[in-house]
C-alpha positions as CSV (number, residue, x, y, z in Angstrom):
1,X,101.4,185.5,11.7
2,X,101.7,188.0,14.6
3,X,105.0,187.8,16.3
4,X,104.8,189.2,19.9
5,X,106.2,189.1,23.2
6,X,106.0,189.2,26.8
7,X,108.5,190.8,28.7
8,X,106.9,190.6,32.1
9,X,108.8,187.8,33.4
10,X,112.3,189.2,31.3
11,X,115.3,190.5,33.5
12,X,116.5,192.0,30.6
13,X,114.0,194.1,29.0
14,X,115.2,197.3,28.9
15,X,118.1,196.2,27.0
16,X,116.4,195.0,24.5
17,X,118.8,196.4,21.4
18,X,122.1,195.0,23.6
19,X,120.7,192.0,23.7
20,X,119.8,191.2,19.9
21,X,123.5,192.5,19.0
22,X,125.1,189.4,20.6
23,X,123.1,187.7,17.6
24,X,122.1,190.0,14.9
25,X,123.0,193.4,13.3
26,X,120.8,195.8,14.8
27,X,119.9,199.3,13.2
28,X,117.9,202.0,14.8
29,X,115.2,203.7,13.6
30,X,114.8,206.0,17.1
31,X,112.6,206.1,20.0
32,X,109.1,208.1,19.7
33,X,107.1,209.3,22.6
34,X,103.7,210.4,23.4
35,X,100.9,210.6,25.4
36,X,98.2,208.3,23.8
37,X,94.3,207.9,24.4
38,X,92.2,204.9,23.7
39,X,88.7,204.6,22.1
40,X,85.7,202.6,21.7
41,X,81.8,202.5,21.5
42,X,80.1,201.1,25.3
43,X,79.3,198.0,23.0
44,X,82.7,197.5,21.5
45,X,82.1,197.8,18.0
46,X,85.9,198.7,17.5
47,X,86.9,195.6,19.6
48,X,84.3,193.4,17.6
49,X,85.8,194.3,14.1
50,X,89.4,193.7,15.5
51,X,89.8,197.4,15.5
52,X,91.3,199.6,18.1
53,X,91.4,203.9,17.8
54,X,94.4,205.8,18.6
55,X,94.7,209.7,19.1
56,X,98.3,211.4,20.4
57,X,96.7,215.3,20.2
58,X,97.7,215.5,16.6
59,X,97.1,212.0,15.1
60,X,94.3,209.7,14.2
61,X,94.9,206.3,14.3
62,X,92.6,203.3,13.6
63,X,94.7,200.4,14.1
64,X,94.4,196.4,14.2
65,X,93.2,195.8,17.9
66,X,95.5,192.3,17.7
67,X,98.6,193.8,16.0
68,X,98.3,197.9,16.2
69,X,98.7,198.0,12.9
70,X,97.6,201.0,11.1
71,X,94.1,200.8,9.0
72,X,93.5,204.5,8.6
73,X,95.0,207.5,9.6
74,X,94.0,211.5,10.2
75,X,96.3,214.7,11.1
76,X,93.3,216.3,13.6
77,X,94.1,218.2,16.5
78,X,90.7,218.0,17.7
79,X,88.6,215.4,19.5
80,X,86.0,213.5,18.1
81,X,83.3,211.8,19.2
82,X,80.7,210.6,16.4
83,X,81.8,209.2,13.7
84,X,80.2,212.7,11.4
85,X,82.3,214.5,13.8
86,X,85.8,213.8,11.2
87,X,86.6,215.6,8.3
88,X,86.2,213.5,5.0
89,X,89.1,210.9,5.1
90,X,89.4,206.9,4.5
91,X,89.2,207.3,8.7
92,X,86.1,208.8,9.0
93,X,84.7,206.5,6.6
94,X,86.0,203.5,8.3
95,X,84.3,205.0,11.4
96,X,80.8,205.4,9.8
97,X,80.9,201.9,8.3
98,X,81.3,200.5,12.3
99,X,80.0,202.9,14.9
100,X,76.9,204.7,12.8
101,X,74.9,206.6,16.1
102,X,77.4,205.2,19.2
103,X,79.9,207.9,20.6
104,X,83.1,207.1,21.1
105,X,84.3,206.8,24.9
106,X,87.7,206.9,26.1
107,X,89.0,203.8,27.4
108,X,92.4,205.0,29.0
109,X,95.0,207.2,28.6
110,X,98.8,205.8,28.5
111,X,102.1,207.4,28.1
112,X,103.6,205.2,25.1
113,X,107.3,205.0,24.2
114,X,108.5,203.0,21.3
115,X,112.0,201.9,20.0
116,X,111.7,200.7,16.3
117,X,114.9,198.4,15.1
118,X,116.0,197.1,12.1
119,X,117.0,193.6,11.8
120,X,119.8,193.6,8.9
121,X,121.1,191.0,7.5
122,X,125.3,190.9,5.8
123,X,123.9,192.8,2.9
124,X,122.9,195.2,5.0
125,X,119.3,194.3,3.7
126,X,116.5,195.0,6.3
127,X,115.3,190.9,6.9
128,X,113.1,192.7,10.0
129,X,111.6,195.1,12.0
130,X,110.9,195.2,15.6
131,X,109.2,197.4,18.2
132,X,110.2,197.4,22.0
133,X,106.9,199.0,23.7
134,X,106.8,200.6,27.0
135,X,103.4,201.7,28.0
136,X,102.8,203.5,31.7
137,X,99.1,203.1,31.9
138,X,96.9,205.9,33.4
139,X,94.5,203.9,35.7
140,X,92.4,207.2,36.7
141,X,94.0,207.5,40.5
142,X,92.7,204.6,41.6
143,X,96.6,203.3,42.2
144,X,99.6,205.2,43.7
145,X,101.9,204.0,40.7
146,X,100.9,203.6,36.9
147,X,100.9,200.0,35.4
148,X,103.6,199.4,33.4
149,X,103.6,197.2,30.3
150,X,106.2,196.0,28.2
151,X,106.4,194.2,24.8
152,X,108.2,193.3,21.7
153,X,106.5,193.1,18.0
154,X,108.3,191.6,15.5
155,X,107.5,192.8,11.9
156,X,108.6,190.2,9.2
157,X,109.5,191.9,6.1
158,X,108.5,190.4,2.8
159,X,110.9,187.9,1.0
160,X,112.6,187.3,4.1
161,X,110.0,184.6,6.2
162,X,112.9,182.5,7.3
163,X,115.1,185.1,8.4
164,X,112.1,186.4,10.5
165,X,111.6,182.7,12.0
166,X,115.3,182.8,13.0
167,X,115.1,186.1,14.9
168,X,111.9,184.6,16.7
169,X,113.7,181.0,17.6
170,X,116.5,182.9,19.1
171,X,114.0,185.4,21.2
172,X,112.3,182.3,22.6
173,X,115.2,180.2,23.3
174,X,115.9,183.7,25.7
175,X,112.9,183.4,27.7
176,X,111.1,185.6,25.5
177,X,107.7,183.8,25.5
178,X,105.1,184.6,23.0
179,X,102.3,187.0,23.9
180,X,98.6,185.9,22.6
181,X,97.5,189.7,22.2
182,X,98.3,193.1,21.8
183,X,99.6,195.6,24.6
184,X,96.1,197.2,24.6
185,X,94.4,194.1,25.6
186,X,97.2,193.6,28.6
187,X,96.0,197.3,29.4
188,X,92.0,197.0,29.3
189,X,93.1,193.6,31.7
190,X,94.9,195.7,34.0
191,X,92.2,198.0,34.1
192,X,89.4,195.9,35.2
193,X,87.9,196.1,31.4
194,X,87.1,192.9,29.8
195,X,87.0,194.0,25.7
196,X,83.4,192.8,24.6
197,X,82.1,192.5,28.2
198,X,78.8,194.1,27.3
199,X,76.6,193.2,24.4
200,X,72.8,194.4,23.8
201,X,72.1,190.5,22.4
202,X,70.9,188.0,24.6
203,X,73.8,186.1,25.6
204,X,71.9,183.2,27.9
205,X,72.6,179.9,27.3
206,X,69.2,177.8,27.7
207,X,70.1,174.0,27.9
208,X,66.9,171.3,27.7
209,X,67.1,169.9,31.3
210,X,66.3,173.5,32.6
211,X,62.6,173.9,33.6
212,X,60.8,176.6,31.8
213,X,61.1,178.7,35.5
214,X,64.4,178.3,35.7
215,X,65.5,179.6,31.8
216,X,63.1,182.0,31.9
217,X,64.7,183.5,35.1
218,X,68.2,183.4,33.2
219,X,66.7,185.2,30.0
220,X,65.3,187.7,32.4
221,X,68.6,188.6,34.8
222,X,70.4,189.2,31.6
223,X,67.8,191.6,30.7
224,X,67.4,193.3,33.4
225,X,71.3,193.5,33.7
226,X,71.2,195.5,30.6
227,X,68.6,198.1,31.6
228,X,71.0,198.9,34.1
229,X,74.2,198.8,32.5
230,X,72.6,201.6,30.1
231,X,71.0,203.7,32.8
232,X,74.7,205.4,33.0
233,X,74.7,206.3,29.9
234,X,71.5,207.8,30.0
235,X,72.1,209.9,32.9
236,X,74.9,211.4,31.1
237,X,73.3,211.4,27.7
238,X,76.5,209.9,26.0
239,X,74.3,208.7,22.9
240,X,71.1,207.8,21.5
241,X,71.9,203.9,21.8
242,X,71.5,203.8,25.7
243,X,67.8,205.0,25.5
244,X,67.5,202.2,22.5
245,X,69.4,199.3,24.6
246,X,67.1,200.4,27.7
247,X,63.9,200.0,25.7
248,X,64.9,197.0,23.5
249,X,65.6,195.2,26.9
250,X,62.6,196.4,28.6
251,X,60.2,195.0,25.2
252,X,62.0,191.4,25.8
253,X,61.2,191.7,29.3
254,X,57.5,192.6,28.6
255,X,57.5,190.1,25.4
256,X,58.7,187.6,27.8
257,X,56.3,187.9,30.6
258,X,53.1,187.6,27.9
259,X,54.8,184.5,26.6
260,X,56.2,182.5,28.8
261,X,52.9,181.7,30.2
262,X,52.6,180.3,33.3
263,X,55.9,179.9,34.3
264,X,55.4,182.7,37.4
265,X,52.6,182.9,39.4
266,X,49.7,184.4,37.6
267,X,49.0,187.6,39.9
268,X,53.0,188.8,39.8
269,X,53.2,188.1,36.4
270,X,50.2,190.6,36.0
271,X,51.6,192.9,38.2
272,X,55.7,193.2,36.6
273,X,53.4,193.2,33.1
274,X,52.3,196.3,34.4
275,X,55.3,197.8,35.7
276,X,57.0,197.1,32.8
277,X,54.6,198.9,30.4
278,X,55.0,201.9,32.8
279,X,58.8,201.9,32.7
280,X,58.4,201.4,28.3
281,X,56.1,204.6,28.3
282,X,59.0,206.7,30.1
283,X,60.9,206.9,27.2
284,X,58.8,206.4,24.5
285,X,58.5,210.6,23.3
286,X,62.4,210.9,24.0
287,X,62.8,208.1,21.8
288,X,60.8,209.0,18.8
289,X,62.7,213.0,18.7
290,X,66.1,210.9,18.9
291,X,64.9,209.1,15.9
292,X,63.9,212.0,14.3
293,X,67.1,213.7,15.1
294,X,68.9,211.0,13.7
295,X,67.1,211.3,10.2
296,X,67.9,214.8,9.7
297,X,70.8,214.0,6.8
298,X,68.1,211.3,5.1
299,X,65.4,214.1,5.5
300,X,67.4,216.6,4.0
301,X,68.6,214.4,1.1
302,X,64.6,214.2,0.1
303,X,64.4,218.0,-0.5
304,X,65.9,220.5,-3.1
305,X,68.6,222.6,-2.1
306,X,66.2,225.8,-1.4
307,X,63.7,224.3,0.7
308,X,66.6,222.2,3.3
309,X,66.8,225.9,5.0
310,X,62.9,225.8,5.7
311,X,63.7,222.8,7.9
312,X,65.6,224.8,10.4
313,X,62.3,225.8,12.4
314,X,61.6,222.2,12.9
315,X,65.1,220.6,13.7
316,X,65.1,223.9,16.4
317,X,61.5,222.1,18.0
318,X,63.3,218.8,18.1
319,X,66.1,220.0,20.1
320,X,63.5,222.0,22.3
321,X,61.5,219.2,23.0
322,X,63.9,216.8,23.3
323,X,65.8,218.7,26.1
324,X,62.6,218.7,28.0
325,X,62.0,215.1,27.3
326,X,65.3,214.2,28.4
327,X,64.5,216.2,31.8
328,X,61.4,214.1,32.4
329,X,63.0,211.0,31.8
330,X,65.7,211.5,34.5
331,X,63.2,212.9,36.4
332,X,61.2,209.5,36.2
333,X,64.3,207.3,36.8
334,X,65.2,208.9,39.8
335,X,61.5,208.3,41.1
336,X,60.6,205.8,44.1
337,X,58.5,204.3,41.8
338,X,60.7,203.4,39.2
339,X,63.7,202.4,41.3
340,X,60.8,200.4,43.6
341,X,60.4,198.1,40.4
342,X,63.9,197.3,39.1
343,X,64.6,196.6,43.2
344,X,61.5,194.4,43.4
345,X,61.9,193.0,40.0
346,X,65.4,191.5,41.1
347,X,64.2,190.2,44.5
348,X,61.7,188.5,42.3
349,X,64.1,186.7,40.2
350,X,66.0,185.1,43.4
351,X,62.6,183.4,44.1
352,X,61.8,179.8,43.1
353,X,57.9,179.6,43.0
354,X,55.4,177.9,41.7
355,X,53.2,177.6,38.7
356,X,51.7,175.4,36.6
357,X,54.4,175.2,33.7
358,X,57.3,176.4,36.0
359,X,58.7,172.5,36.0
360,X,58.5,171.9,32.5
361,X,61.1,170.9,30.8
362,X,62.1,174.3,28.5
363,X,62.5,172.3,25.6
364,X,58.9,170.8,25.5
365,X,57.6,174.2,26.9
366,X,59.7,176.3,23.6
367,X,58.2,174.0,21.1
368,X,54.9,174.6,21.9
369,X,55.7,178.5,22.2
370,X,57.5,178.7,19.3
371,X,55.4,176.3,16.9
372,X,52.3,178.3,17.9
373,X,53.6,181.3,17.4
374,X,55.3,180.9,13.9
375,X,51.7,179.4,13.0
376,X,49.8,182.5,14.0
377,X,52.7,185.1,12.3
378,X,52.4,183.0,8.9
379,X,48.3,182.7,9.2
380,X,47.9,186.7,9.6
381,X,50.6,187.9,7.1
382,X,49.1,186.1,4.4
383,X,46.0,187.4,4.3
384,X,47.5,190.8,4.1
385,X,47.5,192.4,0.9
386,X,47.3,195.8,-1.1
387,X,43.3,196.5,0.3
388,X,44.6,195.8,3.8
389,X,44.1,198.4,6.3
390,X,48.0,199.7,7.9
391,X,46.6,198.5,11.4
392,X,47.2,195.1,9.4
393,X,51.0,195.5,9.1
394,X,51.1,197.1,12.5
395,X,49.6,194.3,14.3
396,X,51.5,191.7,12.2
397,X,54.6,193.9,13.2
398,X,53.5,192.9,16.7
399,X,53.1,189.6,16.0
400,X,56.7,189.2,14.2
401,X,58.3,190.7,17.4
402,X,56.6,188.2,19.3
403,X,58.3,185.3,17.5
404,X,61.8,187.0,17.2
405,X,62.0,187.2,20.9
406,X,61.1,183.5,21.5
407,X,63.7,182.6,18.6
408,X,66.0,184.8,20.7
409,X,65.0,183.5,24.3
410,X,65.2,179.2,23.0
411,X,67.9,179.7,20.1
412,X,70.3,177.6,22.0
413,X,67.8,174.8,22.0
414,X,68.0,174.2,18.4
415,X,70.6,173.7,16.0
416,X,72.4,177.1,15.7
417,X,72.8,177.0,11.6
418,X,69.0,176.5,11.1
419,X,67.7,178.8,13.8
420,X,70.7,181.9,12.5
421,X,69.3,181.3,9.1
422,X,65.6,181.7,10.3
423,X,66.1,184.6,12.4
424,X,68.1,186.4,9.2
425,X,64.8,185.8,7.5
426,X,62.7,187.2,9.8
427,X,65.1,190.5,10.8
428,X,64.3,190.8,6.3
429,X,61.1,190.9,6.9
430,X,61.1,192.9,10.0
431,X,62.8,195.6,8.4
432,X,59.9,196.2,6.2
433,X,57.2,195.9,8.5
434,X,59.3,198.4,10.6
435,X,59.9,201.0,7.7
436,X,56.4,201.1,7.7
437,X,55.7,202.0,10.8
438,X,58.3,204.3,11.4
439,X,56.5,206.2,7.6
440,X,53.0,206.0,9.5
441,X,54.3,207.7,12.6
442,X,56.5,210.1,10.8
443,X,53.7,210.9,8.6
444,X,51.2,212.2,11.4
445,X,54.0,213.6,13.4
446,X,55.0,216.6,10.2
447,X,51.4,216.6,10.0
448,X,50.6,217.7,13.6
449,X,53.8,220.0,13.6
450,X,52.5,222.0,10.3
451,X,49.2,222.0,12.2
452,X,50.6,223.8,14.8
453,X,53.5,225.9,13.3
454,X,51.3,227.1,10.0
455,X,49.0,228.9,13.1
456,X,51.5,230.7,14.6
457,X,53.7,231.5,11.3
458,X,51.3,232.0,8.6
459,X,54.3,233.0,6.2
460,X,56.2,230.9,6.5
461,X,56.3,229.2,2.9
462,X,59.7,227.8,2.7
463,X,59.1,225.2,5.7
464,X,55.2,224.4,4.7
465,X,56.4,223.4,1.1
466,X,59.5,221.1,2.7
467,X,57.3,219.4,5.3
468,X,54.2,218.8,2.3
469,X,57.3,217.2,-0.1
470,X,58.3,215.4,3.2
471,X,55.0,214.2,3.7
472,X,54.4,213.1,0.4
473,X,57.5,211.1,0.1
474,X,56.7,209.5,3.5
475,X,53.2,208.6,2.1
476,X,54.4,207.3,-1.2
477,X,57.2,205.1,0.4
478,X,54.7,203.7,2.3
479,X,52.1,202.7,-0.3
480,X,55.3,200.8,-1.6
481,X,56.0,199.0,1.0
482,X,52.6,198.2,1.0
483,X,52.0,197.0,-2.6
484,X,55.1,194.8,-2.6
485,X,54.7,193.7,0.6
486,X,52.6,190.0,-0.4
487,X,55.5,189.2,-2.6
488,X,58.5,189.9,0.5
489,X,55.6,187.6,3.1
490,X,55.0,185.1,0.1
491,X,59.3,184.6,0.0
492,X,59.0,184.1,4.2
493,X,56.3,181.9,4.7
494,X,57.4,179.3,1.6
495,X,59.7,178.4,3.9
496,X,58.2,176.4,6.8
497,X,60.7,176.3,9.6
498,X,57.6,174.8,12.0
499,X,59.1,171.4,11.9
500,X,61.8,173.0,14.1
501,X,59.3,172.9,16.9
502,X,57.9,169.9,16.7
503,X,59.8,168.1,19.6
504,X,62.1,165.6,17.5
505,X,65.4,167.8,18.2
């Protein structure tokens, strides 16, 4: 059980040892002080494992975001911000395990004193420990004097439960009122930061008396809300994952205007399908050297130690190219035609118009969607065997996209245990389909690049031999994928999750 408390409302608060000595014996371990930052990923993925990250200039600290209690710890003077950026430690692997490509971004900066006590008992026996917290929050300037926060955690020391239930009886009998949460959620609140307040995953609630107009409005102001939430981030090139949120959100959109048919009137949808393909294409080269970027330590593992040096010439192209893809894509954002769409876009979503399924009810209009769709995703995967061509998998790939997105968009429609399970089947199954692709277009990427580089460095041996033992593994994975691919389909479509849709929900 956590054991803290508010001192907001306490008179008394900076007495805190005084006070416990009218009831207990009270020891003194000292006070420590330091200046403290915070850290998390822009989609929380500390705050979503209960996990918070300290660093005081010399120490490392990833703690228990609802009791700061230590998880893993590092003596580095320097300043991280990937997880690969750490020396080897427990810490660094704790970090891989949670924030794999996402920086980390400061959240604030505080001046943190503690006074740790000892509870002792006649025996002079420690029964428990307590911290008295004062933290002076730095708020960035935007206030003339810091935020102060103040707050007691009592540590019960094993063997002596009761003894710690007595020291917590007496502090709330004083007006000592239990706190819910840690000081670092009292100084995200003071902040204006809600912990968890952005999430890439569609968080709309669709209930059955909506119309299909009005849900499909909801689904896309949350999307749209993302694209720019991440446009930020993209400006200042924090991480890879702002492009990927951007796009991701910008597919749903595009997914959701094919799909939802007839919801909007016929000659805007035609026109935002447009747009939207337009504002995909921005980023799609940026995208795939991220990607590539991102593989390096997976490349690498496929080659012997002498050939990994032959890969500098190409991992010196990446960063090249994607500089000046990066370039064009703020250049594009920044455009009057770009900023002419999300503006228009919005406007567009205030407007209640008509269109032949715009009043039907969302439930009858998602089990019509969704039961046709499953249908045609099951008919074309299983005809798809060894002798299939790879367009095939890519346009099933398409097709399994398709359905996840309307499992996405109506999930609230349907019983939650049923639909989690489905969609856990399908990601499966995507994951294949999308090794695939990602092999096919890898593949004829080295190609092109030896293309190119064997004409202007004819010697150069080392990096021709790593990208053809690249190339080959890329071709053999895929023929894998491939072969076994009937049996993965065959496992998916046994299932038939179409009664789902058939209305009777």
């Amino acid at each position: 059980m956590k054991y803290l408390y508010d001192l907001r409302n306490t008179p008394d608060d900076n007495a805190i040892a005084s006070f416990l000595e009218r009831a207990f014996r009270i020891e003194s371990d000292g006070v420590s002080a330091d200046t403290i930052k915070c850290f998390d990923t822009f989609d929380w993925r500390l705050y979503n494992k209960n996990r918070v990250l300290f660093f005081d200039g010399k120490l490392w600290t990833l703690a228990g975001y609802d009791d700061g209690e230590a998880i893993a710890e590092l003596k580095w003077g320097r300043q991280g911000v990937y997880a690969w950026d750490f020396p080897e430690s427990s810490l660094r692997e704790s970090l891989t395990d949670i924030l794999e490509m996402r920086a980390l971004i400061q959240l604030f900066e505080a001046k943190y004193c503690t006074e740790k006590l000892r509870i002792l008992n006649e025996d002079e026996k420690t029964i428990a420990r307590l911290n008295y917290h004062e933290v002076w929050i730095d708020d960035g300037g935007s206030s003339q004097e810091p935020g102060v926060i103040r707050q007691i955690q009592l540590v019960p020391v094993r063997g002596y439960i009761a003894e710690t239930r007595d020291v917590d009886e007496y502090l709330l009998q004083h007006n000592y009122p239990h706190s819910v949460d840690y000081w670092v959620h009292s100084a995200l609140q003071m902040l204006g930061n809600t912990p968890g307040k952005y999430s890439s995953k569609l968080k709309v609630r669709i209930t059955p008396e909506m119309s299909a107009a009005g849900a499909a409005r909801e689904i896309m102001r949350f999307l749209l809300s993302v694209m720019k939430q991440n446009l930020p981030g993209i400006f200042a090139d924090i991480d890879t994952e702002f492009v990927h949120d951007f796009r991701v959100a910008v597919r749903r959109t595009r997914s959701a205007l094919s799909q939802l048919k007839k919801v909007f009137p016929d000659d805007d949808t035609q026109r935002f399908k447009a747009d939207f393909a337009y504002v995909g294409k921005m980023t799609n080269h940026l995208r795939d050297l991220d990607v590539y970027l991102l593989s390096k330590p997976e490349f690498l593992a496929m080659l012997p130690d002498e050939l990994k040096p032959g890969m500098t010439p190409f991992y010196s192209y990446l960063k090249r190219e994607r500089k000046k893809a990066l370039t064009a894509v703020f250049q594009e954002m920044q455009s009057e035609k770009f900023l002419t769409v999300l503006q228009d876009w919005e406007s567009f979503l205030g407007k209640d118009l008509l269109a032949p399924n715009a009043s039907i009810p969302v439930k009858k209009f998602a089990d019509k969607r969704l039961h046709k769709t499953w249908r045609n995703f099951v008919d074309e995967g299983s005809v798809i065997d060894e002798q299939s061509p790879d367009e095939a998998l890519h346009d099933l790939r398409v097709t399994g996209k398709k359905l996840r997105y309307l499992i996405e968009f109506f999930a609230s429609l349907y019983p939650a245990k049923e639909m989690n399970k489905m969609i856990k089947s399908l990601k499966s199954l995507q994951e294949h389909l999308g090794k695939f692709q990602d092999l096919c277009i890898q593949e004829a990427f080295l190609r092109a690049f030896v293309d190119r580089y064997s004409k202007k460095h004819p010697d150069a041996h080392q990096t021709m031999l790593a990208m053809g033992m690249l190339i080959g593994s890329f071709h053999t994975q895929k023929n894998t994928i491939k072969n076994n691919f009937p049996q993965y389909f065959h496992k998916f479509a046994r299932d038939d999750k179409s009664q789902l849709f058939s209305g009777d929900n």
